[in-house]
N, C-alpha and C positions, 0 to 999 in steps of 0.2 A: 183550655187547661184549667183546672177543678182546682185549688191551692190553698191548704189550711195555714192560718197564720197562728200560732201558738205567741200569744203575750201574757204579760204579768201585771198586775198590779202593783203599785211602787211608791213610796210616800215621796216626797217633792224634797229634793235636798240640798235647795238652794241657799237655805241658811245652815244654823246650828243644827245640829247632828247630833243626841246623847242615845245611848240602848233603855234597853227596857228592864224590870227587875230581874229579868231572868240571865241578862247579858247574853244572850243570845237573838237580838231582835234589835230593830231601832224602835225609838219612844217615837209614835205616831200621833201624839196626840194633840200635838199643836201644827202637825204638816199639812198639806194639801196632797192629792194623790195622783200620778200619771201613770204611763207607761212609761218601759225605757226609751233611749234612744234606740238602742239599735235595734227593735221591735219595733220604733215606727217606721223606721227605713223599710224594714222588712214588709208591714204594711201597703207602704209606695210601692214599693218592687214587685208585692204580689196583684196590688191592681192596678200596674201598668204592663204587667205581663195575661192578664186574664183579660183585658182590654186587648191586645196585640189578637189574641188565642180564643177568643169567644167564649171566656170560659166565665168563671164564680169567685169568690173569694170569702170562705167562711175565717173569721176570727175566734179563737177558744182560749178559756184563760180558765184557772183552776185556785176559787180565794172565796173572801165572802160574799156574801149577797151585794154589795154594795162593788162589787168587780164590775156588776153589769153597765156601769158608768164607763168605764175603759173600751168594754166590747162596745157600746153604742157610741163613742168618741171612732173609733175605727169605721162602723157604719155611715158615717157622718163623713167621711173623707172617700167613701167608696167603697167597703167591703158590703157582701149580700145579707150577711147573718150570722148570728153567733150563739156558741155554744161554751156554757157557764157551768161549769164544775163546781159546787156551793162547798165550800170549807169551812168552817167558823175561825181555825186557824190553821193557815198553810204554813205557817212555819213548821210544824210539826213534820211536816214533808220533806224528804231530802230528796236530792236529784234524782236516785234513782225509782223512788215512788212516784213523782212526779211525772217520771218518761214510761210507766209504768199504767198509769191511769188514762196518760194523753194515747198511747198504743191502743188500749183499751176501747175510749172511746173511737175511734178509726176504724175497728173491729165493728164495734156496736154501729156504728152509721154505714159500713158498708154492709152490713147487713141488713140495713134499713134503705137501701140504695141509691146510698150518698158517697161514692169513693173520690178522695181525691191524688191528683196526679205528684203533687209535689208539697212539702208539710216544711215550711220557713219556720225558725224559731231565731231570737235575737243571740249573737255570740254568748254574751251571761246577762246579766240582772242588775239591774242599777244598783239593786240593797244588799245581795249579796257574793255577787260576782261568780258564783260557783264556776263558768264555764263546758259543764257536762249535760244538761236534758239534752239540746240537739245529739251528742253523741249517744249517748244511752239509749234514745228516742229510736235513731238508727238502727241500733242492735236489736233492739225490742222489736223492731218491725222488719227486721232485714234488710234493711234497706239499703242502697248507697248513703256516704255522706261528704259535705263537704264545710269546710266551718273556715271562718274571718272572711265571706264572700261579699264583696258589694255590690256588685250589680249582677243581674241573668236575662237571658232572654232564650226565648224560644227559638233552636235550631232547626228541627223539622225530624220525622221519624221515633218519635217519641223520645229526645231527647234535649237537655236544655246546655245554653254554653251560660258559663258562670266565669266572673272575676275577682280577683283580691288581690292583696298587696301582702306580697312575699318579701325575705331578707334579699332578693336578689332585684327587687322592681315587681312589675305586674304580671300576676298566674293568669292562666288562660285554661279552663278545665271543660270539657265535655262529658258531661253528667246523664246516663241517662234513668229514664223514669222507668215508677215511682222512686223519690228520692228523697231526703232529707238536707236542708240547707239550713246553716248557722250565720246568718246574716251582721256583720259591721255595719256604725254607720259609717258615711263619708261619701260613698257613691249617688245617692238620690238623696233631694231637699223633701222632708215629707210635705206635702201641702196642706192647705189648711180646709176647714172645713167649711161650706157656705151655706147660705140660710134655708135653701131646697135639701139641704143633707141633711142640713140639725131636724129638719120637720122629719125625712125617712127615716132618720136614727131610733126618732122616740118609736113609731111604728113596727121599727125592725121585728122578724121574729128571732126570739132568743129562747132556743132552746136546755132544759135545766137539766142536769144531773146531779145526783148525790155522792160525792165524796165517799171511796172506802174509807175503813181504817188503813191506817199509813203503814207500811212495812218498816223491815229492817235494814234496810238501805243507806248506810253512809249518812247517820244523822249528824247536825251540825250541833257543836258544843256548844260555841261561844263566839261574838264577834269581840273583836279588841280599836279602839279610837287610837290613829296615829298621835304620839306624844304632840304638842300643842310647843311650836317652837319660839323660845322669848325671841322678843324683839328690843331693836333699842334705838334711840335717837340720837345722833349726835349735832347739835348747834355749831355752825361753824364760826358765827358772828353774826352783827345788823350791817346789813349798807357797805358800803367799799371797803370798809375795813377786813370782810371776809373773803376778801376777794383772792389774799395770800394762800387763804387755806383751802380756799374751793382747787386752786389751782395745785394746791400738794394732792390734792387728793384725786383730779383727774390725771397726774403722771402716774399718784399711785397704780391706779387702775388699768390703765395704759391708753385712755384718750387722746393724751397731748403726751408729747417727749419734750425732754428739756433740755 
């Protein structure tokens, strides 16, 4: 089974968080850059499934020159090759351009006779959570879809079984191919990359496209920073003497009853 991974490039947001002048972007300029999470699961799934199925694993992401660091981070853990959409800025891309170019390229490669059987993308985006390419993606290519899945495997007949976590417990879906999957994480740990992968990584071939102009497609305004909630401290005393009020305050809570 042949499986494109569609990821993103994403600044690291493990500390401070501020936008950009435009307030439509985060300030990248003190971050470091990953993929998401649920792009790397998706990652894991598509090369433990292409491993099962004798198949390939290309990775595609659609950002600056400097994205090729993401695609070769995925060749490093197992994917075959990748292909780099150059943008100088994706933001200017809304979801629906996005699922628009990546259709595009699928076209252009099966025509160059590279088709793949199953095209993963991560549920949404670390940076700006839209939750729509995989759907669009879909549409744009006709495809089946199925979204918030964690894990797949290949059933047989050109068909795959797929799982998620529904309001009811666990879905159980039979999907068949070619299809679109919106991948959660939570089901596979991604693995890491080892010293025989980082040497293929740099090697990898990585195929380049240029970026249309972006369409009219559901542009994003603006992001907004959730309000910044005060905190406060209260001293309850030093030494045994707080010991009264520790104790009012776990009945408060309802630790101990009195």
């Amino acid at each position: 089974m042949n499986i494109l991974v569609c990821i993103k490039r994403v600044p690291d947001i493990a500390g401070s968080v501020t936008l950009d002048d435009t307030g439509a972007g985060i300030d990248e300029s003190g971050l470091g850059h990953t993929m998401s999470s649920h792009e790397e699961c998706a990652v894991e799934l598509a090369i433990q499934t292409a491993a099962a199925t004798g198949g390939t694993v290309t990775v595609l992401t659609l950002g600056p020159a400097e994205a090729v660091e993401q695609l070769r981070a995925a060749v490093a853990v197992g994917a075959n090759d990748g292909i780099l959409v150059e943008a100088a800025d994706p933001s200017v891309f809304a979801p629906e351009d996005i699922a628009q170019v990546i259709g595009d390229v699928i076209r252009d490669r099966a025509e160059a006779g590279q088709t793949f059987d199953l095209v993963l993308t991560g549920d949404d985006a670390a940076d700006t959570g839209d939750f729509q390419v995989g759907i669009r993606l879909a549409y744009d290519l006709e495809y089946p879809v199925l979204t918030n899945i964690q894990t797949i495997s290949a059933s047989g007949g050109g068909a795959i079984e797929a799982r998620g976590i529904g309001p009811a417990g666990t879905e159980v879906f039979s999907l068949d191919l070619p299809a679109v999957v919106a991948v959660h994480e939570g089901g596979v740990d991604p693995r890491y990359p080892s010293i025989t992968g980082r040497m293929k990584a740099k090697k990898a071939s990585i195929v380049e496209y240029d970026a249309p102009e972006p369409g009219t497609g559901s542009p994003r305004i603006r992001l907004e920073l959730p309000e910044v909630k005060a905190s406060s401290v209260t001293i309850l005393g030093e030494g045994p003497e707080a010991a009264p009020a520790l104790v009012d305050v776990l009945e408060e809570i309802g630790v101990i009853r009195p």
